[in-house]
C-alpha positions as CSV (number, residue, x, y, z in Angstrom):
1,X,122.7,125.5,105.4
2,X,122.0,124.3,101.9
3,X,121.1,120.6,101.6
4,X,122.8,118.1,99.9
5,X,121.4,117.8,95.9
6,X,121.3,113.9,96.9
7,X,118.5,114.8,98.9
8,X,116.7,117.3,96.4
9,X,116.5,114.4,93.4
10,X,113.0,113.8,92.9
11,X,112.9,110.0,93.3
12,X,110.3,109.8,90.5
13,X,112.9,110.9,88.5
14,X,115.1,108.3,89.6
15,X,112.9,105.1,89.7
16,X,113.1,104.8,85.7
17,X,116.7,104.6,85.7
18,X,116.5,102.4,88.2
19,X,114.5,100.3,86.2
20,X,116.5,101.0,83.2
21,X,119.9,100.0,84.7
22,X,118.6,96.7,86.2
23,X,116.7,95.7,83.0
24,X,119.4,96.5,80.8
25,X,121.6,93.8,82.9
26,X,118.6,91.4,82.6
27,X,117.0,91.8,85.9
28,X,113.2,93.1,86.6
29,X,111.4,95.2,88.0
30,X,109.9,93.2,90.4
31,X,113.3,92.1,91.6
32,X,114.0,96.2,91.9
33,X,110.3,96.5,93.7
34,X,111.2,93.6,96.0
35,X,114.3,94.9,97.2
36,X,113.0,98.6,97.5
37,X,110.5,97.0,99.4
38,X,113.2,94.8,102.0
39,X,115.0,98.1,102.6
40,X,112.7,100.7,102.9
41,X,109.2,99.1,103.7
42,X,107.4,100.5,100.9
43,X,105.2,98.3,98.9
44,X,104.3,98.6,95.1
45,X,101.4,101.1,95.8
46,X,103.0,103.0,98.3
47,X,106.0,103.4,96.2
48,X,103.5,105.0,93.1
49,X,102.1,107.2,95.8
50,X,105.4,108.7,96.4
51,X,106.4,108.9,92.9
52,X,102.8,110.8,92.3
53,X,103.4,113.1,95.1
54,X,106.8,113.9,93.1
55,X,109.1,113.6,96.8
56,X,112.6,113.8,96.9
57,X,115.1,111.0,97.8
58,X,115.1,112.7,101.6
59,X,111.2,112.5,101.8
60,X,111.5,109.1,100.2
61,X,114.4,107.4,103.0
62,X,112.5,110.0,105.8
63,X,109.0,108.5,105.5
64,X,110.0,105.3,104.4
65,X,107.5,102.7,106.6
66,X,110.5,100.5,108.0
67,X,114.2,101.1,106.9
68,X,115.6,98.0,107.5
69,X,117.9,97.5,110.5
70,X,120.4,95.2,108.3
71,X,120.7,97.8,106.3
72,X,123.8,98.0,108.4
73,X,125.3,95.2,106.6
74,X,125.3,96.7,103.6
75,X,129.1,97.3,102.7
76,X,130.5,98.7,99.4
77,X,131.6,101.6,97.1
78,X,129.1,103.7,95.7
79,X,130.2,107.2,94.0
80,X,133.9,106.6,94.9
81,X,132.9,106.6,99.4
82,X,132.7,103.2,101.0
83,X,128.5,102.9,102.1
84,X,129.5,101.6,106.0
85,X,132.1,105.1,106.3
86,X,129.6,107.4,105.1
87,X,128.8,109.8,108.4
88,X,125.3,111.7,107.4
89,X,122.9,109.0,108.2
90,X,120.6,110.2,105.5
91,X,122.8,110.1,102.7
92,X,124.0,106.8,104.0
93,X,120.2,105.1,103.3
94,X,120.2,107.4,100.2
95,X,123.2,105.6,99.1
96,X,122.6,102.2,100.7
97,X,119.4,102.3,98.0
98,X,121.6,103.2,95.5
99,X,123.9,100.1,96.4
100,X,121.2,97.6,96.5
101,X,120.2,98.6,93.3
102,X,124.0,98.0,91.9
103,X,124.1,94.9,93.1
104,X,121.0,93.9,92.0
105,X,122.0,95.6,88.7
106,X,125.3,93.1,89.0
107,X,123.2,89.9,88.7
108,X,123.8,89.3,93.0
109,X,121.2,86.7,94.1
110,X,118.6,88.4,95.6
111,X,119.0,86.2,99.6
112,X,122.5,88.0,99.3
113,X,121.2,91.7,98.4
114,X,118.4,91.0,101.0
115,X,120.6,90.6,103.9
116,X,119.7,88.9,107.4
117,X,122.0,89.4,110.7
């Protein structure tokens, strides 16, 4: 069965829109690092590692150190599907990073992106 293309996008690829879109809205990328961080446990370093070993977004979620269990709590629409109805588990972190990023993007405070049970 052919995977998703979500899950072929090479994330180093993505990271500098990332950056783009959040900067643009006049957000850093520090704040995009510190969230990335929250939800998927990687640090700064770890992060460039996986960008230099060119991964794809389903590497990226699948090795991640720590997803974050309040990840859960992340509600929204992203691409036109609602994040808490999406069934594939990996596409759902895929897309919960997307969402985090949007609402970071959207000037959220950072305690609300970053959310605790």
């Amino acid at each position: 069965m052919k995977k998703p293309r979500i899950y072929t996008i090479n994330f180093a690829t993505v990271y500098p829109l990332y950056v783009q879109k959040v900067e643009k809205k006049g957000r850093t990328e520090a704040e995009l690092l510190q969230i990335i961080e929250w939800l998927t446990g990687y640090d700064q370093s770890a992060l460039i590692q996986q960008m230099e070993r060119q991964v794809d977004m389903e590497t990226l979620i699948d090795e991640a150190p720590s997803f974050n269990a309040n990840s859960a709590l992340i509600t929204g629409v992203i691409c036109g599907k609602r994040v808490e109805e999406i069934e594939d588990s990996m596409t759902q972190n895929i897309r919960y990073l997307d969402k985090v990023v949007d609402e970071l993007a959207k000037g959220k405070k950072l305690e609300k992106i970053m959310r605790e049970a």
